[in-house]
Each structure stands twice: as C-alpha cells, then as structure tokens.
N, C-alpha and C positions, 0 to 999 in steps of 0.2 A: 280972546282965545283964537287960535291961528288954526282953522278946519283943513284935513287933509287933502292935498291937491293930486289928482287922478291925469295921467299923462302914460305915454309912452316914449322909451329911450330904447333906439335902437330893435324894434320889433317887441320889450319888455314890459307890459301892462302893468302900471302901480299906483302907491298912495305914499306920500308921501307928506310930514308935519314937522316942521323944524322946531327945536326943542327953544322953550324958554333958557336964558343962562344959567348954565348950573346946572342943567337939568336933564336927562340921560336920554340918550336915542335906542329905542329897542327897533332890531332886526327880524321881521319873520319869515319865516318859510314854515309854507304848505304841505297839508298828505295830498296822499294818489289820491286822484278823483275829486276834487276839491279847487276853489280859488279864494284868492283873498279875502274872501268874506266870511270864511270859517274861523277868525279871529275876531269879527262885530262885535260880540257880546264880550268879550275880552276889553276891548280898543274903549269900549262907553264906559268901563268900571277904571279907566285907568286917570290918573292925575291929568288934565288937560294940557300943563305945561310941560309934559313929556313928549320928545320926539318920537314918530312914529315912520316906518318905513317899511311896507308889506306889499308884493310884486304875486304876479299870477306866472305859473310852472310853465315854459314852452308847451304847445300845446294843449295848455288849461287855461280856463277863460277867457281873457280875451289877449291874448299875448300869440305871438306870432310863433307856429311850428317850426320846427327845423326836420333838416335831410337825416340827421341821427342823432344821439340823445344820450346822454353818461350823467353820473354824478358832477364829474368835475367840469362839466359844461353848466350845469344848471349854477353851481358855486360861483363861474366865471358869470355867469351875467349879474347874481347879485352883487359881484365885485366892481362889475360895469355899474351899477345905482349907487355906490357909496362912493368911489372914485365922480361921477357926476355929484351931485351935492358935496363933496367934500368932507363926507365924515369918516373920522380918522378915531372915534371914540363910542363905542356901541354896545349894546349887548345883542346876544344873537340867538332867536328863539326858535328851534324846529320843530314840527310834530309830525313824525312819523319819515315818510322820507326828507321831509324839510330837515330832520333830522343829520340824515347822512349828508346834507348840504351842509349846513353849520359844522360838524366835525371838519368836514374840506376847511370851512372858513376858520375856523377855530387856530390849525394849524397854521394855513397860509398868512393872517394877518392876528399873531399870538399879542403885537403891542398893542392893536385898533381893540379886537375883539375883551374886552375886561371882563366879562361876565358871558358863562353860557347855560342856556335852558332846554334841556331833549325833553321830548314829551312823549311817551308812545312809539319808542324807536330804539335799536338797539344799532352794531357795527354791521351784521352783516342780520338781512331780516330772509328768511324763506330760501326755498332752493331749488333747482330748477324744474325740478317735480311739481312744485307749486304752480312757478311763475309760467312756467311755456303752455301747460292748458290754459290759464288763464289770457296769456295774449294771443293762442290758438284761439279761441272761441269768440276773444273781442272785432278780431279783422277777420272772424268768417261772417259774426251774428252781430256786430255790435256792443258795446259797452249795457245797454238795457238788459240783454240776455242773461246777465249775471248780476243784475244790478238785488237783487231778491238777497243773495248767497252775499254780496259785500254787504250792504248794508244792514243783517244780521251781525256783523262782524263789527261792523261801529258801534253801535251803541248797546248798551246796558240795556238787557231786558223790562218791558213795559212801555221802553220810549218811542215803539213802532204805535203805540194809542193814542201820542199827541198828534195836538195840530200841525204842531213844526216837524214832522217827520216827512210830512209827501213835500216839503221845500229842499231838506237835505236830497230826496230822490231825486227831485228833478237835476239839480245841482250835477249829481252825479251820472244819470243819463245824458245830459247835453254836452259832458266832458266831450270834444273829438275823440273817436274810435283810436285814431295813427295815434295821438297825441297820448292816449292812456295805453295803449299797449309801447309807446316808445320806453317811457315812465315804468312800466311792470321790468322792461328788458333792464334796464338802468340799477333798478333796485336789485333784479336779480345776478347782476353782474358785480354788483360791491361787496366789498369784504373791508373793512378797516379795522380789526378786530385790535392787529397789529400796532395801528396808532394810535389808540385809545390810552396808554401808558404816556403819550407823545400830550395830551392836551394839559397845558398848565391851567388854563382858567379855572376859578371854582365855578361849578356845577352842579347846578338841579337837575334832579333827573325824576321826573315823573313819570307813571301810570296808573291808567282807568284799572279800577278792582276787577272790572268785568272784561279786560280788554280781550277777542278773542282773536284778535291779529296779529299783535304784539305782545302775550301775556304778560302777566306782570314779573314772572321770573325772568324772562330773558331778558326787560327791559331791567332787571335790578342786576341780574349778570354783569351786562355793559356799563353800569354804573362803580360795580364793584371793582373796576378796570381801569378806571379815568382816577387820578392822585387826591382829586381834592375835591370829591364829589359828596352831594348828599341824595338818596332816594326816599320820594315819597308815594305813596299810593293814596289816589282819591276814591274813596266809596261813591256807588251809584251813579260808575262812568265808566262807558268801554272805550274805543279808540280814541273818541274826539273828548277829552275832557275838557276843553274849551269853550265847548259846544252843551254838554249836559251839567256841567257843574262850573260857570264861568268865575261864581264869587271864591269858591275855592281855589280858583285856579290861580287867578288874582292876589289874589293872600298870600301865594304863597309864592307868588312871582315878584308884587311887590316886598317883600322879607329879604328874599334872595337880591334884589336889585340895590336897596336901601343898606343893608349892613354889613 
C-alpha cells in the first residue's frame, strides 16, 4: 500500500497517493473553514489502491495566503497539482465551496475530469446580506467570534455532545481571519448558475438532511440543473456529511465511482 505523501507545490499544502493501475484518482476539495482533513474518515473507508489527491484552500491550513482570492483562483491552483503529477484522468469531489471549485474544474478540463461529486453546494450559495456581515465581523473580531453561529450550521443536531465536536472547533478557529474572510468574498461573488446546463460529467450531488447552510433544496435545485445528475440526501448530517455519516458517504461515492 503506497500512504499519502504531504508537500507543497508552489505555496499549495497537499496529500497526495498515486493510484494502483486501473484504479481511479479522486480529486477533493474543501468548505470554508476547513482543511484537508475534513475528508480522514472518508480517505480510511476507501479502497487503498485508489489514487488520492486532497490540497488545503489559500489561506486554510497550511497553504500559503494570497493578496486576493476568487473561485477561479482556487480552481487554478488545483489545476497546478494535477498538471504537476500528471493526471489527466480523475474524478472531482467538492463539498461545499470545494464545490463551486469542481464546477470551475468540471468545465475547464470536461476530458480529464469523468466523474463529479458536489456535496453541500449549490451554483451560486448566499448573498451579500449574508456574506459581508460575516467577513465584517471576521477582520474586526476574528473567525472565533462567530465560530458558535457556523458551527451550529454544520452539523446535525446532538453532534455538539460528542467528543469530536470541540476538534471540528478548533479546526475552525485556527482558520487565518484574512484567509476566511477572503473565502466568504469568493463564495459571495459566484454565480455559475448559468453553467450548470454546461457540465457533461455524471453527477452525484449530495446533501446533509439537516443541512442548515446549504439546505437540501437548494442543493437538489442545482442538481436538477446539471444533464446527467443524481441527488441524494443523507439522514443524520448537516453541512459536513463526510464528517457525521462517513460510511454512507462512501457507499455512495463508491457506487457513483464504480458504475
């Protein structure tokens, strides 16, 4: 078994596991507030002989900030990780704004990318009634100051009683402040509503039952949108259903991968 190797390529924090032959490379990307390791419990359920490629957001974890911050910026760096390894054959998993990444990818390289997985994500998410208090309050007070209000928003009620709940917290306060308000402007700047008709790949498109970020109508909107899509809803998970119900997430990531 080949474990995944941890580098950086050009300021770009990642993991990276080249697949046995024959055997498929999955693509992820991250939500706000978040870094590669919100995919773990995913990544240990999965076939070992599958390629594995998961990077941290500009700004998040341990990946190098930039002077300003778009959609099609963060799409362009994961295009700089596959252009470096060489892979020309993927599928491409996003959750949430990782999301609106993939759509970019989806489009831009429609022969490489064969398969795509949105998770918790719809073409265009919130508006700027949302987004500008929230990056108002992050660069006056911090990412902590609102960490109470997001992380009610993740997950499925009860899951604040686990152990692993003050891990997600920290995760999410250590986010750099510039870094997550760059990332709120980014998301609140996209609209690809428009391109959604534009994606040929088949398409899973997931959401948490509970999600209170992304509900699960707006994320089955956006699916009803894309040509060759299926939506499903996991019970007993709000934003990250990756994170609260990993074996279903799997099931039904590997189904979509495999047939």
């Amino acid at each position: 078994m080949t474990l995944e190797t941890f580098t950086a390529i050009r300021g770009i924090y990642h993991g990276y596991r080249p697949p046995a032959p024959g055997a498929p490379t999955l693509v992820f990307a991250n939500s706000l507030g978040t870094d590669l390791r919100v995919w773990d419990r995913v990544v240990q359920l999965l076939p070992t002989e599958w390629g594995l490629l998961r990077q941290d957001k500009r700004g998040h974890g341990l990946s190098i900030a930039a002077d300003t911050l778009d959609i099609e910026t963060m799409a362009s760096d994961v295009a700089t990780l596959l252009d470096h390894y060489g892979i020309t054959d993927f599928i491409g998993i996003g959750l949430s704004v990782g999301g609106l990444i993939m759509q970019r990818l989806a489009l831009r390289h429609p022969q490489a990318m064969r398969k795509l997985v949105l998770a918790d994500t719809a073409a265009k998410i919130g508006t700027p009634d949302i987004w500008n208090p929230r990056i108002d309050a992050v660069r006056a007070n911090g990412v902590a100051s609102i960490s109470d209000a997001i992380l009610a928003r993740w997950f499925a009620p009860g899951y604040e009683t686990t152990e692993d709940f003050a891990m997600w917290r920290a995760m999410l306060e250590r986010t750099p402040d510039e870094g997550y308000a760059q990332v709120c402007a980014a998301i609140r700047d996209a609209d690809y509503t428009a391109d959604l008709a534009r994606i040929t790949q088949p398409t899973l498109v997931i959401a948490g039952a509970q999600d209170a970020s992304t509900p699960p109508d707006l994320v089955r909107a956006t699916a009803e949108k894309i040509p060759n899509s299926r939506f499903v809803e996991i019970d007993a998970a709000g934003h990250l259903p990756c994170v609260e119900q990993p074996k279903r997430f799997v099931e039904l990531l590997s189904s979509h991968v495999t047939n």
